[in-house]
MIMI-72602 format. One record per residue (C-alpha): residue number from 1; residue in three letters; x, y, z. Coordinates in nm, 2 decimals, m for minus. Layout:
<rs>
     k     r        X        Y        Z
   NUM   ALA        X        Y        Z
...
</rs>
This chain:
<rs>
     k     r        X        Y        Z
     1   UNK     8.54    12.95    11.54
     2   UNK     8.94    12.95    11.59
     3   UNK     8.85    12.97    11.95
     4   UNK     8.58    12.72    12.03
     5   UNK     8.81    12.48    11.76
     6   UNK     9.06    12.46    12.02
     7   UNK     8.86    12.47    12.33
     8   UNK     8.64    12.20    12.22
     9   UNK     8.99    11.99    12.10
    10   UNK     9.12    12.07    12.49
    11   UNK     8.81    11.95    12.63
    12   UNK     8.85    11.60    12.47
    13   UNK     9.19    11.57    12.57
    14   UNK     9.15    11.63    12.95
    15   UNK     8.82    11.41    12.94
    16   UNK     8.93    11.16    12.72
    17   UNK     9.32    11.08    12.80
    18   UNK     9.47    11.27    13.13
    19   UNK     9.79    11.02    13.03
    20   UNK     9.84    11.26    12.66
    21   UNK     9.68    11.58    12.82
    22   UNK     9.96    11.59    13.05
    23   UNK    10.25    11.51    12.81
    24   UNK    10.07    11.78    12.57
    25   UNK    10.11    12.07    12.85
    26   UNK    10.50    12.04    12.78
    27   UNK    10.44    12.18    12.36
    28   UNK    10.50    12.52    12.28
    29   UNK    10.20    12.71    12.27
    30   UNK    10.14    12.60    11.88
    31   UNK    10.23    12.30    11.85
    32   UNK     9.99    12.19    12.20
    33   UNK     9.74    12.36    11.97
    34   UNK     9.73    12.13    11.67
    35   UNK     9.83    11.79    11.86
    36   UNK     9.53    11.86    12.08
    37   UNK     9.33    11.95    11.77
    38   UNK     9.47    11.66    11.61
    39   UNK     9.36    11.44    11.96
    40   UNK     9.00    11.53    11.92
    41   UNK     8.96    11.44    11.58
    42   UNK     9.13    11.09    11.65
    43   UNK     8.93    11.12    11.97
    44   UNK     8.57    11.18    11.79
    45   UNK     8.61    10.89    11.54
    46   UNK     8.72    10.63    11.80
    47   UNK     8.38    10.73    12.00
    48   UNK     8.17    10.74    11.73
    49   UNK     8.27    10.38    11.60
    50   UNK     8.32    10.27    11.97
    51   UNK     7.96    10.37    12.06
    52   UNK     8.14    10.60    12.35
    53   UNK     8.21    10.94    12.52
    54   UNK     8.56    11.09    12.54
    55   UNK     8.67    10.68    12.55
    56   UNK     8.39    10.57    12.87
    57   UNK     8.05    10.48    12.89
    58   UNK     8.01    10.21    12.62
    59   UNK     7.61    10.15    12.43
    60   UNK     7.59     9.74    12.48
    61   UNK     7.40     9.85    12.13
    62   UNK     7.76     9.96    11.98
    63   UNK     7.75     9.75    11.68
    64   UNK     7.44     9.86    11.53
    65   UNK     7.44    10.11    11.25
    66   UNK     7.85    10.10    11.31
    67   UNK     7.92    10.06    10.90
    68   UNK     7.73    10.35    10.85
    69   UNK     7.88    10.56    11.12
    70   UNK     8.22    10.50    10.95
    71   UNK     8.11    10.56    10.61
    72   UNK     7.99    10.94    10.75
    73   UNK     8.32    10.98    10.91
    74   UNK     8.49    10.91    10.63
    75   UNK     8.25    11.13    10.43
    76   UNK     8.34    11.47    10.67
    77   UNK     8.71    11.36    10.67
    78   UNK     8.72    11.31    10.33
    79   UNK     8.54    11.67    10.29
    80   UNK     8.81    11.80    10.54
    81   UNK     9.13    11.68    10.34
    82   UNK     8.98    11.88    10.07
    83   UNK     9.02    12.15    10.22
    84   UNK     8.66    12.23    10.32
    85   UNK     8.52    12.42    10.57
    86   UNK     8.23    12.40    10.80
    87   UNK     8.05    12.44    11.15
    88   UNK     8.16    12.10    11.30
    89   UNK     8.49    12.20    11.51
    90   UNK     8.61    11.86    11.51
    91   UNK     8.69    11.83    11.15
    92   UNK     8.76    12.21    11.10
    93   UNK     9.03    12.12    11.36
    94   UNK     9.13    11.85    11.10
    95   UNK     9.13    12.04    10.83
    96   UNK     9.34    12.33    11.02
    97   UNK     9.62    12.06    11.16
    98   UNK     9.65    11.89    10.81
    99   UNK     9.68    12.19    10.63
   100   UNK     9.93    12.40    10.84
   101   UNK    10.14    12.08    10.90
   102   UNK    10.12    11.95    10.55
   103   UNK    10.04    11.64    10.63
   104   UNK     9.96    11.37    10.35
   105   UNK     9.59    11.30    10.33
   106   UNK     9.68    10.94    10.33
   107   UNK     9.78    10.96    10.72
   108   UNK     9.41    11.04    10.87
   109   UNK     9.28    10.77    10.58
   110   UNK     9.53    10.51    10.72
   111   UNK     9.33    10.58    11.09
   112   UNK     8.98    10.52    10.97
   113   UNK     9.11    10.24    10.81
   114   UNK     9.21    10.09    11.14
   115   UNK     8.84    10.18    11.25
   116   UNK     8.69     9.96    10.96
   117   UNK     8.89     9.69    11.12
   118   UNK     8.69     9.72    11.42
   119   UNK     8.36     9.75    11.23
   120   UNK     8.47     9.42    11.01
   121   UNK     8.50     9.25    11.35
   122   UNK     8.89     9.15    11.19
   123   UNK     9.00     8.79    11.31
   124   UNK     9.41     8.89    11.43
   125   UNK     9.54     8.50    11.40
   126   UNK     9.91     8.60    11.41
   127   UNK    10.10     8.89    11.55
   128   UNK    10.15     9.07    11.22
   129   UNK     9.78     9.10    11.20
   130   UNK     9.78     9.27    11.55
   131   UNK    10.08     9.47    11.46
   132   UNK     9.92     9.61    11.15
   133   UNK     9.61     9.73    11.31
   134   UNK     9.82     9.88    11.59
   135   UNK     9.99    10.07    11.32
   136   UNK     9.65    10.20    11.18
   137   UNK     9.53    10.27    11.52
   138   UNK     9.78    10.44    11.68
   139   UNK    10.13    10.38    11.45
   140   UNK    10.00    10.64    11.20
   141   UNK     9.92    10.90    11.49
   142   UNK    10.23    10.89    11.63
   143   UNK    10.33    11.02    11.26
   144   UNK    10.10    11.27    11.23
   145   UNK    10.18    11.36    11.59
   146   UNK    10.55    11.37    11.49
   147   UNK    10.49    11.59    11.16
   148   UNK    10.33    11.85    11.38
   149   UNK    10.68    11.87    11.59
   150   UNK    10.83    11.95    11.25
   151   UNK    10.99    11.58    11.16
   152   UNK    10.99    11.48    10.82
   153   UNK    11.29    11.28    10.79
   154   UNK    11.12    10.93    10.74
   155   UNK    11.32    10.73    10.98
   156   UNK    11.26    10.93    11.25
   157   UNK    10.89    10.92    11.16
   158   UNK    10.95    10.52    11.20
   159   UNK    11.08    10.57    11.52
   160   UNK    10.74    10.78    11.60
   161   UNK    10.52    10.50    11.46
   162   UNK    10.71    10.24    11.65
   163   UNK    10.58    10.44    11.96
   164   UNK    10.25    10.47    11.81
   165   UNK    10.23    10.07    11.84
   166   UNK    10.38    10.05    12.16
   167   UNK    10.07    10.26    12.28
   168   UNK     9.85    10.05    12.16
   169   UNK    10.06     9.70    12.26
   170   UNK    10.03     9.81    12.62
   171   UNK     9.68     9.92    12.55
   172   UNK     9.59     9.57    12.40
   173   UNK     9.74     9.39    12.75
   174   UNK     9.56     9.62    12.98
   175   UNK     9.23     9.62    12.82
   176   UNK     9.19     9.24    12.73
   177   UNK     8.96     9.19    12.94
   178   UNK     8.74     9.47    12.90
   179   UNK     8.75     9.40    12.54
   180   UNK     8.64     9.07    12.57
   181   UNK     8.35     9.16    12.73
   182   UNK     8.24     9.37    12.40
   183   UNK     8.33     9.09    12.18
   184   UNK     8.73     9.23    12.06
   185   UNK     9.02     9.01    12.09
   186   UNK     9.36     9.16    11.98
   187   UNK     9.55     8.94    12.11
   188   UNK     9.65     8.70    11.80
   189   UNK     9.54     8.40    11.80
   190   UNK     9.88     8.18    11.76
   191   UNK     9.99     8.39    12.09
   192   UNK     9.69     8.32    12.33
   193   UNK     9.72     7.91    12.19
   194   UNK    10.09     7.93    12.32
   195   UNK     9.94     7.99    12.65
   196   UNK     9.62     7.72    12.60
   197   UNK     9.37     7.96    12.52
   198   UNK     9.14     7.92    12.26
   199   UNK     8.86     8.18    12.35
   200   UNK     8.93     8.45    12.61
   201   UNK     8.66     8.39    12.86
   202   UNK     8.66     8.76    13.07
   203   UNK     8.50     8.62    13.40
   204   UNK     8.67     8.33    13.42
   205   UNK     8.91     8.35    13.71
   206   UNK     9.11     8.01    13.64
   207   UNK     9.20     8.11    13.27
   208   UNK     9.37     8.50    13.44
   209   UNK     9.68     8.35    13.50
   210   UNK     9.77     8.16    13.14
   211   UNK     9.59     8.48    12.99
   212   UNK     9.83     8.77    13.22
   213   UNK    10.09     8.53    13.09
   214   UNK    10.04     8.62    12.72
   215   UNK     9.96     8.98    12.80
   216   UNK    10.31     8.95    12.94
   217   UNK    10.43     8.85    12.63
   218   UNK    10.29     9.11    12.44
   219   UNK    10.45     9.37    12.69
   220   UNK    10.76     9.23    12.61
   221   UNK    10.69     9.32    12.24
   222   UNK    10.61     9.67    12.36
   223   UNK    10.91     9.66    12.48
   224   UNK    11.08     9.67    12.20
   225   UNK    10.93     9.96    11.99
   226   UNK    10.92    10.22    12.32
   227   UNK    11.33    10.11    12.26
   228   UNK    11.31    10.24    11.93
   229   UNK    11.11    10.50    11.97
   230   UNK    11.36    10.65    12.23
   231   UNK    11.57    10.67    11.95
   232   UNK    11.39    10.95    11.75
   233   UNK    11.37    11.19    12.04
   234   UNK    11.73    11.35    11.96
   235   UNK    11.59    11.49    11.59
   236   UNK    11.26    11.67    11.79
   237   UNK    11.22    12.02    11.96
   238   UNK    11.36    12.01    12.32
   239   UNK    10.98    12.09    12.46
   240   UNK    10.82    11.85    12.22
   241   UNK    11.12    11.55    12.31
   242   UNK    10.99    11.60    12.67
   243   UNK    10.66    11.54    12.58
   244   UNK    10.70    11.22    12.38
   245   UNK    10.98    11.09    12.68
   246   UNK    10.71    11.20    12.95
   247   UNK    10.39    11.02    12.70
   248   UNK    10.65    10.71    12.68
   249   UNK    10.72    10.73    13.04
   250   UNK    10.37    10.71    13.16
   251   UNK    10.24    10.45    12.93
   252   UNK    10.54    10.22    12.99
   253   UNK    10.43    10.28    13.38
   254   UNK    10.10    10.10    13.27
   255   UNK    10.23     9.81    13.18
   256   UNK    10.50     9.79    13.44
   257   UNK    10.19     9.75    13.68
   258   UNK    10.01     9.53    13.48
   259   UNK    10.36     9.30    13.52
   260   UNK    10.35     9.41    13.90
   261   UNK    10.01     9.31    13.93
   262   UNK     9.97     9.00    13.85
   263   UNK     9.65     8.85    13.69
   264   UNK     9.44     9.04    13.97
   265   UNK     9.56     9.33    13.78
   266   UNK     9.26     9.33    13.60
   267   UNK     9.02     9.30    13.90
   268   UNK     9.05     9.72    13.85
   269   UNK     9.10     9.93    13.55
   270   UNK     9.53     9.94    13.53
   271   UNK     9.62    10.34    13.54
   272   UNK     9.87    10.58    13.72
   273   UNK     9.81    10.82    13.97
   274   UNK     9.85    11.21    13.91
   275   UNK    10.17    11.22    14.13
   276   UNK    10.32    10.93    14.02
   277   UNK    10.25    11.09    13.63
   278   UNK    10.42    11.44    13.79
   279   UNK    10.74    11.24    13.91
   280   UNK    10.72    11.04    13.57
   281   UNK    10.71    11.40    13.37
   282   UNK    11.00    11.53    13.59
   283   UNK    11.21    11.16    13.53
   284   UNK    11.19    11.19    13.16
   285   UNK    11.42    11.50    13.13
   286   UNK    11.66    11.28    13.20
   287   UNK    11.58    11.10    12.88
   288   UNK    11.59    11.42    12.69
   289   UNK    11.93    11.46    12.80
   290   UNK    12.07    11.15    12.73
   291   UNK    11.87    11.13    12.38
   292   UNK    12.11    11.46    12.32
   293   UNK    12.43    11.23    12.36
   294   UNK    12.59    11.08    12.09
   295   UNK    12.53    10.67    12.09
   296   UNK    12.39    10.38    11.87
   297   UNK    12.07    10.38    11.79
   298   UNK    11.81    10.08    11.88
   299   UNK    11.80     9.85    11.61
   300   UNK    11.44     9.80    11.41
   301   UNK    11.53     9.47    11.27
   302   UNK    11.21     9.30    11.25
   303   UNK    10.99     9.56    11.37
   304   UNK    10.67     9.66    11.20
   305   UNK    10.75     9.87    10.87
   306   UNK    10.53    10.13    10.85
   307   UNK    10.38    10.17    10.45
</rs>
């Protein structure tokens, strides 16, 4: 069981994000085992709320039965935090992470949490509202992430949620489109009306350059939490610092092109070539370094404050 637990958990990862399975090769041996572990959970619950496989291949159907697909997720997660085992290697990887890590049962609660977001269809009419889903979708990994590279001090495991939610910022701007299409707007609402948008219309060609504008805008916000998260690399492992400067790298990347590209940028799914990721991993040692050096820390004034 050990084995196939983290087989099936590296199987996930190279399927369902080649941006994180590439940042994850730079962990020592054990802690690449339980972030990877930790992936497929998050991975597995995503899909099954999502309708999906490994993040692709949407059911148009997706919405049907979702309530009770969450309440069963929260059922086996709930049965893993207790400390129970089973056959299923996705929440026996769960259970193994949470356990050797110590990490709070709350965390993995805070996720699914996020996912009943989706499943209410949530309304996100100011930024706040996006900001505290981003922080139960991908916020609260980057903790759980961050307690696996041994951090417990709690501002650096602000600094880790801060890159959590620029994740899912630069997420939110590449996929608006895509989202659309399945009925999801995360932009909030008081941001798209800045740019004269009242309903995100995916196909409509004339309303991509007002809509890249707020995407922009959102970017911006990114911005500001990958700042902050830079900040919490000096308290991490030298291996596991690399990974998180080479994750932060790459997704940064994807936004950089969504900037570059205009509002065509959508025309094609926004993503970064496997070289270009190599010369990305290669270009954040040189954020390791300078994390190592001795100067002021980005400010979090007005950021989103984790609970």
């Amino acid at each position: 069981m050990s084995d196939a637990v983290v087989t099936q958990s590296e199987t996930a990862i190279a399927q369902g994000s080649k941006s994180f399975a590439a940042a994850a090769r730079l962990f020592d041996r054990q802690t690449r085992d339980d972030a990877v572990m930790l992936y497929a959970w998050c991975r597995h619950c995503d899909d099954v709320i999502d309708g999906q496989t490994l993040g692709h291949a949407q059911d148009p159907e997706f919405r049907r039965g979702q309530a009770e697909r969450l309440h069963q997720l929260q059922e086996q997660t709930a049965a893993a935090l207790r400390g129970e085992t089973g056959n299923d290697p996705i929440f026996e990887a769960l259970r193994r992470v949470v356990e050797r890590n110590q990490i709070p049962a709350r965390h993995p609660q805070e996720l699914l949490a996020g996912f009943a977001m989706d499943t209410a269809e949530r309304h996100y009419a100011t930024i706040n509202d996006t900001l505290d889903y981003c922080y139960h979708v991908a916020g609260v990994v980057g903790v759980m992430m961050a307690m696996i590279m041994g951090a417990r001090d709690s501002r650096v495991l602000d600094r880790a949620s801060d890159l959590g939610i620029a994740f899912q910022l630069t997420n939110i701007a590449r996929d608006v489109v895509e989202d659309a299409r399945a009925g999801r707007v995360y932009l909030p609402a008081d941001l798209l009306a800045r740019h004269g948008i009242t309903t995100i219309e995916a196909d409509n060609a004339e309303q991509r350059p007002a809509l890249h504008r707020a995407a922009l805008e959102l970017l911006d916000l990114a911005e500001r939490y990958y700042a902050s998260a830079g900040s919490g690399m000096a308290a991490l492992p030298p291996r596991s610092a690399w990974a998180i400067a080479a994750a932060r790298r790459v997704y940064r990347a994807i936004g950089t092109q969504l900037r570059q590209g205009g509002p065509k940028a959508w025309d094609a799914r926004v993503s970064t070539s496997g070289t270009r990721k190599a010369l990305l991993v290669l270009a954040s040692l040189a954020d390791v370094a300078a994390s190592r050096l001795p100067r002021p820390q980005a400010d979090r004034d007005g950021l989103w404050q984790r609970p």
